[in-house]
C-alpha positions in Angstrom: 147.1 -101.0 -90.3 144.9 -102.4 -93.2 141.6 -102.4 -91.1 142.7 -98.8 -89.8 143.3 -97.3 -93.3 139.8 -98.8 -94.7 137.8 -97.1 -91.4 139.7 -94.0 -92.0 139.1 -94.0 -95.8 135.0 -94.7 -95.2 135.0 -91.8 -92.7 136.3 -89.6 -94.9 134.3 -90.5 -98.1 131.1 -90.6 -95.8 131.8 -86.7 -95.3 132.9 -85.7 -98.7 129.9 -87.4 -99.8 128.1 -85.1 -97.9 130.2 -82.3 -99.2 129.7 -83.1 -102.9 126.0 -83.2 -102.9 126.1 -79.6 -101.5 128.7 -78.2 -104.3 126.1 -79.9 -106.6 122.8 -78.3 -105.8 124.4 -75.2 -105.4 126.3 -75.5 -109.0 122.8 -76.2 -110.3 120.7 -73.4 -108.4 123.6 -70.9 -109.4 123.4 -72.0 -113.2 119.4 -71.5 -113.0 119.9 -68.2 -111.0 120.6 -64.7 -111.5 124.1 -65.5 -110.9 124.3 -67.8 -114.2 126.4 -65.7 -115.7 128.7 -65.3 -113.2 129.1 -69.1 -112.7 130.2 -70.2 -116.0 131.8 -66.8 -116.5 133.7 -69.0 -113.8 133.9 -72.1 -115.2 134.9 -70.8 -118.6 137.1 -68.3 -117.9 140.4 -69.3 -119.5 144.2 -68.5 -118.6 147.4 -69.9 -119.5 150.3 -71.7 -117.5 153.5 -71.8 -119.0 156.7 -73.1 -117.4 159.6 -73.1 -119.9 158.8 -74.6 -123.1 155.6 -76.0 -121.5 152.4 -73.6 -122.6 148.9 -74.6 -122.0 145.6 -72.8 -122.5 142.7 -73.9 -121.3 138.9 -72.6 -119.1 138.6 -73.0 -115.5 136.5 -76.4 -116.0 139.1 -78.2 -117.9 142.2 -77.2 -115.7 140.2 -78.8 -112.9 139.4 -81.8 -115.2 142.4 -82.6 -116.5 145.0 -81.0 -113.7 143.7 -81.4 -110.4 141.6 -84.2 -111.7 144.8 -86.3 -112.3 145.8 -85.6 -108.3 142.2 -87.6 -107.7 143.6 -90.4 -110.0 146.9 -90.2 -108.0 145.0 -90.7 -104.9 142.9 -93.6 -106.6 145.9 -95.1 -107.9 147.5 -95.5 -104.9 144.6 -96.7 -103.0 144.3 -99.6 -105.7 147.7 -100.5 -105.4 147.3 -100.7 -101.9 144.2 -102.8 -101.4 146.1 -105.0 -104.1 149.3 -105.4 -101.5 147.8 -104.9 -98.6 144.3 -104.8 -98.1 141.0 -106.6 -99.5 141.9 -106.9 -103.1 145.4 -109.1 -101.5 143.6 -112.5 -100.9 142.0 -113.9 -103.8 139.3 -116.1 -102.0 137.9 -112.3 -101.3 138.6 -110.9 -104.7 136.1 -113.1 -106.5 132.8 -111.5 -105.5 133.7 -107.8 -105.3 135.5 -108.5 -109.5 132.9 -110.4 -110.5 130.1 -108.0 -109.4 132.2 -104.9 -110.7 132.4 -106.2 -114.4 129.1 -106.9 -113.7 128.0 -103.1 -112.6 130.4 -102.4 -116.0 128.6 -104.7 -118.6 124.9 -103.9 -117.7 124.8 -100.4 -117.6 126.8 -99.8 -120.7 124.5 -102.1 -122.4 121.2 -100.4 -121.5 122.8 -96.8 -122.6 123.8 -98.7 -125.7 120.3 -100.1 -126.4 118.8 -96.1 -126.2 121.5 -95.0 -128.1 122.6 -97.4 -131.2 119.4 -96.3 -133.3 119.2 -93.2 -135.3 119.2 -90.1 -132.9 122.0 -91.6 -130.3 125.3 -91.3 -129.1 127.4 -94.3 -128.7 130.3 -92.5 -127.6 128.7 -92.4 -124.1 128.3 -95.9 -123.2 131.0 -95.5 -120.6 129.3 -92.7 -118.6 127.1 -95.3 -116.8 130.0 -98.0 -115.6 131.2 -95.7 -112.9 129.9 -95.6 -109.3 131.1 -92.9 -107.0 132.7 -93.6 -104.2 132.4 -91.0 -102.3 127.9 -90.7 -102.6 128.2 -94.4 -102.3 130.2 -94.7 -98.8 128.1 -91.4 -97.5 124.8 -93.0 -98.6 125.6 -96.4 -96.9 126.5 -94.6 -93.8 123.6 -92.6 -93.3 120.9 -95.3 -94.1 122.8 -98.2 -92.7 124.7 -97.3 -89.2 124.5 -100.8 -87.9 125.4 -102.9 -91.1 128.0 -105.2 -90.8 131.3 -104.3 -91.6 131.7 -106.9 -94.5 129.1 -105.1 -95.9 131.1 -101.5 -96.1 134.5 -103.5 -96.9 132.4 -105.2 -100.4 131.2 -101.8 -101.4 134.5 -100.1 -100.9 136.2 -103.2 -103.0 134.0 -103.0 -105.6 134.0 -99.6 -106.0 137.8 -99.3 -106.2 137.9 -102.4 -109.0 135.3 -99.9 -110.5 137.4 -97.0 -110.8 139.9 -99.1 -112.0 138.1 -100.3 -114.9 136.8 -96.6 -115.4 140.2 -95.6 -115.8 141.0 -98.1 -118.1 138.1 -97.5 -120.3 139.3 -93.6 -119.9 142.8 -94.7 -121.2 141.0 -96.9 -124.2 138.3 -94.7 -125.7 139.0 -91.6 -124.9 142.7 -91.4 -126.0 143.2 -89.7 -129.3 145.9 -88.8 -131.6 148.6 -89.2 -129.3 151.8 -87.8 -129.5 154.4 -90.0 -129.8 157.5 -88.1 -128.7 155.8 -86.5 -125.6 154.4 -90.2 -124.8 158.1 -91.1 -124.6 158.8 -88.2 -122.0 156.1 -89.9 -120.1 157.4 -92.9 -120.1 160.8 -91.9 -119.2 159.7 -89.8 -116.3 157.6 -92.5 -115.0 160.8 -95.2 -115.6 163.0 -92.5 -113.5 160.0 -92.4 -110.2 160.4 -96.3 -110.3 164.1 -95.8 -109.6 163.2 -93.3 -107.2 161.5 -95.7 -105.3 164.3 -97.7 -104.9 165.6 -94.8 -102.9 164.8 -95.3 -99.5 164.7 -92.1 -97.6 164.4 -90.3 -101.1 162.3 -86.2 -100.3 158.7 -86.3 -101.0 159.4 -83.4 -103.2 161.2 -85.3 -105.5 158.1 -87.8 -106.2 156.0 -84.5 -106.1 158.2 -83.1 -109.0 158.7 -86.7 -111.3 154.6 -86.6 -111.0 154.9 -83.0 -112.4 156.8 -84.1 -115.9 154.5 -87.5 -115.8 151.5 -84.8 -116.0 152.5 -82.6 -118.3 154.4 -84.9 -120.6 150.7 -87.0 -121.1 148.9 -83.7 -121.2 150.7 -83.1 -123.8 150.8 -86.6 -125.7 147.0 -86.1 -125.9 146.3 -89.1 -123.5 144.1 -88.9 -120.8 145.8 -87.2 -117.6 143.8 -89.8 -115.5 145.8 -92.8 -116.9 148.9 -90.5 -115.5 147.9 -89.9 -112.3 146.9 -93.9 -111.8 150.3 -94.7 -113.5 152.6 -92.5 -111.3 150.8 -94.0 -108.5 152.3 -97.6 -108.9 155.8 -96.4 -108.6 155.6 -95.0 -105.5 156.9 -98.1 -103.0 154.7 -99.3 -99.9 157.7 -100.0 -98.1 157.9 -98.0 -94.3 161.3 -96.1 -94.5 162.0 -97.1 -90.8 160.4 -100.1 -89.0 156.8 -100.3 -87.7 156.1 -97.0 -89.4 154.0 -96.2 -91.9 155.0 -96.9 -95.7 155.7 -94.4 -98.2 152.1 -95.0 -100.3 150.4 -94.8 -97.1 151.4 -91.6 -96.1 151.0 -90.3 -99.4 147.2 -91.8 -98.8 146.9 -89.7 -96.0 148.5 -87.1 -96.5 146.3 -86.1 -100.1 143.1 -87.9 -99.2 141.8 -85.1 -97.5 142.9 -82.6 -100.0 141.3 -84.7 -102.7 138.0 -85.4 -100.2 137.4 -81.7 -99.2 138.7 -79.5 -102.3 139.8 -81.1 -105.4 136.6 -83.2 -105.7 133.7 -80.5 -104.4 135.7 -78.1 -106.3 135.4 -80.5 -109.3 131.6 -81.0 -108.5 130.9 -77.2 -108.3 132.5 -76.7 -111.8 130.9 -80.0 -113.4 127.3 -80.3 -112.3 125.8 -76.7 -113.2 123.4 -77.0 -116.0 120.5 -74.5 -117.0 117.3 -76.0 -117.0 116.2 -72.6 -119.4 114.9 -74.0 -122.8 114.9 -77.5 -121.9 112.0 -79.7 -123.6 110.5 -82.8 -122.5 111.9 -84.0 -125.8 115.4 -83.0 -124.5 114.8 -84.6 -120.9 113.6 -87.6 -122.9 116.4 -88.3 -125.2 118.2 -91.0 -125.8 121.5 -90.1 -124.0 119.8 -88.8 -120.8 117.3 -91.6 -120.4 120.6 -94.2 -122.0 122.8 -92.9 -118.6 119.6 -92.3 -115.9 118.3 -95.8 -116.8 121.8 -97.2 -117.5 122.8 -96.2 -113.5 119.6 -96.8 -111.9 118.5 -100.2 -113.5 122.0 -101.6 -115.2 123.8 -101.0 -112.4 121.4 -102.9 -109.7 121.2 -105.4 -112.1 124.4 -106.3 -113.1 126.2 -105.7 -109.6 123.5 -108.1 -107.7 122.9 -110.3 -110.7 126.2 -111.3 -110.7 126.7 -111.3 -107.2 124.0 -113.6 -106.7 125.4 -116.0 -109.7 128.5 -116.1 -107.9 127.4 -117.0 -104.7 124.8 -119.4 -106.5 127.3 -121.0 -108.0 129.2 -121.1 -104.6 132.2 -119.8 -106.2 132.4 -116.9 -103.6 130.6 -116.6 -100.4 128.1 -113.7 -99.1 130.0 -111.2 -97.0 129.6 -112.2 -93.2 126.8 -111.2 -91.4 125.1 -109.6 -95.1 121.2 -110.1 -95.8 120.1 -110.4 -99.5 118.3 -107.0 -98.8 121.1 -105.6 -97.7 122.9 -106.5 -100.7 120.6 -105.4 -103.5 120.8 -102.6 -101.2 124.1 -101.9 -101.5 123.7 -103.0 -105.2 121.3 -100.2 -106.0 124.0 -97.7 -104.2 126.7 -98.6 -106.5 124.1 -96.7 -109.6 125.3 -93.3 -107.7 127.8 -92.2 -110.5 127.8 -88.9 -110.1 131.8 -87.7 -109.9 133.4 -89.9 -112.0 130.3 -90.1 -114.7 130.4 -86.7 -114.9 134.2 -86.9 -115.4 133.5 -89.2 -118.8 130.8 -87.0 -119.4 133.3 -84.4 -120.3 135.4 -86.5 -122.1 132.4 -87.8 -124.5 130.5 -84.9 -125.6 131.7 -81.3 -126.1 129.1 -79.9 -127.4 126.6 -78.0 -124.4 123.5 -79.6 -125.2 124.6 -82.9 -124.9 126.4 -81.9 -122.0 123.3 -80.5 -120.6 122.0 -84.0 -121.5 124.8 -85.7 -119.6 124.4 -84.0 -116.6 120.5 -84.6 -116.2 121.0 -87.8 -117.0 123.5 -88.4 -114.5 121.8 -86.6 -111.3 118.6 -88.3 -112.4 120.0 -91.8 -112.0 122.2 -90.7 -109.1 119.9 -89.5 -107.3 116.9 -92.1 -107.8 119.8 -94.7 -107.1 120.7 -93.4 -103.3 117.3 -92.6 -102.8 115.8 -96.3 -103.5 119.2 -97.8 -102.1 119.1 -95.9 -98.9 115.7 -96.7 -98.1 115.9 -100.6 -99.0 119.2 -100.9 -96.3 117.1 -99.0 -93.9 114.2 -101.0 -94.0 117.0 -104.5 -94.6 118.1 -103.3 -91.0 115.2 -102.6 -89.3 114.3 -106.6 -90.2 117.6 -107.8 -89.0 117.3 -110.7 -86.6 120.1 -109.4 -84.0 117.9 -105.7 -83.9 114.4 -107.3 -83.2 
């Protein structure tokens, strides 16, 4: 069931990858087209849901960001709790390499954003934009260049990227949290203490997780905490226990049930609304300041540094082993892939600077080291396995 959920999970991500870069270029044409004005009359249109005594108004870009954004965290929650249970992330001889690496891919980038930004002129509050590595470009990029790579290879990029997300989240939940509200923190809490009980409930309706994840939302929408943290929290009460014998368990169907949803709308849709930035006005000054150049550089030459510098010192120190069949090209390959930050940089992005020209700034900076990273890490993997021994 494991091995069957990971191939199902890479072939999804390889075509939403696919699907993302597409929402992307046309969000950026459309913001440099005649039709600008009709795209972020999109984005920032604003209208109000109200349900009782709960009444929020907000644009088009952050309902997406912090509504259906919190479903993607769902999703991400639950596939962390299940790799921890079930899958990679459950033996710890294999958990050493893919951690190790991820801190790794964490520590480096933020460090070269901080070292453009901590003069005069910069903007610490975005050193987290360049930890993250999208899974999605990251799985769709290793597909396409690398067909005939081993699987180990595809099963350490998928673990790392989910540890990843997990310290993304958590550096979400840390920084980005402000002036939180204690009394709506306690509905949160409660509603996430009564889907725990739920879980206990065996053949408990779908709809009733479905509405506890509703009050978890909108409680920590309201408590002024990142809705992220609530869709990654209400994702470890749901149980992994199958209701009936040699069925599927209640996370996995969940799993499968939203992936697609989250794979084909909620993150293109996310992309579309996200990406779009007018290149009208823009200076060389502006394209080389120290926030885009801090996240470009921070994804394209922290990342590759830190994920195969500390691969390699792990492996040097023999405290992990190299994934089966894997060349050293083929894992700086797959390093330099992990630099593809793209959704969930963008995602911190929004959380880090408000103001549009820095958020101009963000988003250059981010498809600029994107887009280097899957170009130079697609074309090392290809060329790694046009040398491999067992294809000469």
């Amino acid at each position: 069931m494991a091995r069957r959920l990971t191939l199902d999970f890479l072939k999804t991500e390889s075509a939403s990858g696919l699907i993302l870069a597409t929402t992307a270029a046309v969000a950026i044409l459309m913001a440099n087209s005649p039709w600008a004005a009709t795209y972020y009359g999109f984005i920032d249109a604003t209208f109000t849901i109200q349900v009782g005594a709960f009444r929020e108004t907000h644009s088009v870009l952050d309902w997406i960001k912090e509504g259906l954004m919190a479903v993607f965290f769902f999703v991400v929650g639950l596939e962390i709790k299940y790799e921890i249970l079930r899958g990679e992330l459950a033996n710890p001889r294999r958990l050493v390499l893919p951690i190790v690496a991820a801190v790794g891919g964490m520590v480096v980038p933020a460090a070269v954003y901080l070292a453009f930004n901590a003069g005069p002129g910069g903007a610490t509050q975005g050193w987290p934009i360049p930890t993250a590595t999208d899974i999605a470009f990251a799985v769709a990029a290793l597909a396409i260049a690398g067909p005939r790579l081993p699987p180990t290879l595809r099963v350490f990029l998928l673990t790392l990227a989910i540890v990843d997300d997990l310290g993304a989240v958590a550096l979400i939940g840390l920084v980005f949290s402000e002036g939180v509200q204690v009394a709506a923190l306690g509905g949160a809490l409660v509603s996430l203490a009564l889907m725990a009980l739920l879980g206990r409930w065996r053949s408990a309706p779908y709809l009733f997780y479905a509405l506890g994840f509703l009050l978890v939302w909108a409680f920590t929408l309201k408590s002024g905490i990142s809705t992220s943290v609530a869709g990654v929290a209400a994702a470890m009460t749901v149980p992994i226990e199958p209701r009936k014998p040699h069925r599927p368990g209640v996370l996995e169907d969940f799993m499968e049930s939203l992936h697609p949803y989250v794979a084909f709308l909620i993150l293109p849709l996310f992309a579309f609304a996200a990406a779009g930035f007018s290149l009208e006005g823009m200076t060389l000054a502006e394209l080389a300041s120290p926030v885009t150049l801090g996240i470009a550089l921070g994804l394209f030459l922290g990342k590759q540094l830190g994920v195969f510098g500390a691969t390699a010192a792990v492996i040097g120190l023999k405290l992990a082993r190299r994934p089966t069949g894997a060349t050293w090209a083929e894992l700086y390959g797959v390093s330099l892939l992990c630099g593809v930050g793209f959704t969930m940089s963008l995602f911190i992005g929004a959380l880090a600077f408000t103001a549009e020209y820095a958020a101009a700034q963000v988003r250059l900076g981010v498809l600029m080291g994107s887009v280097l990273s899957a170009a130079a890490g697609m074309a090392v993997l290809a060329w790694a396995q046009r040398r491999r021994p067992d294809e000469a």
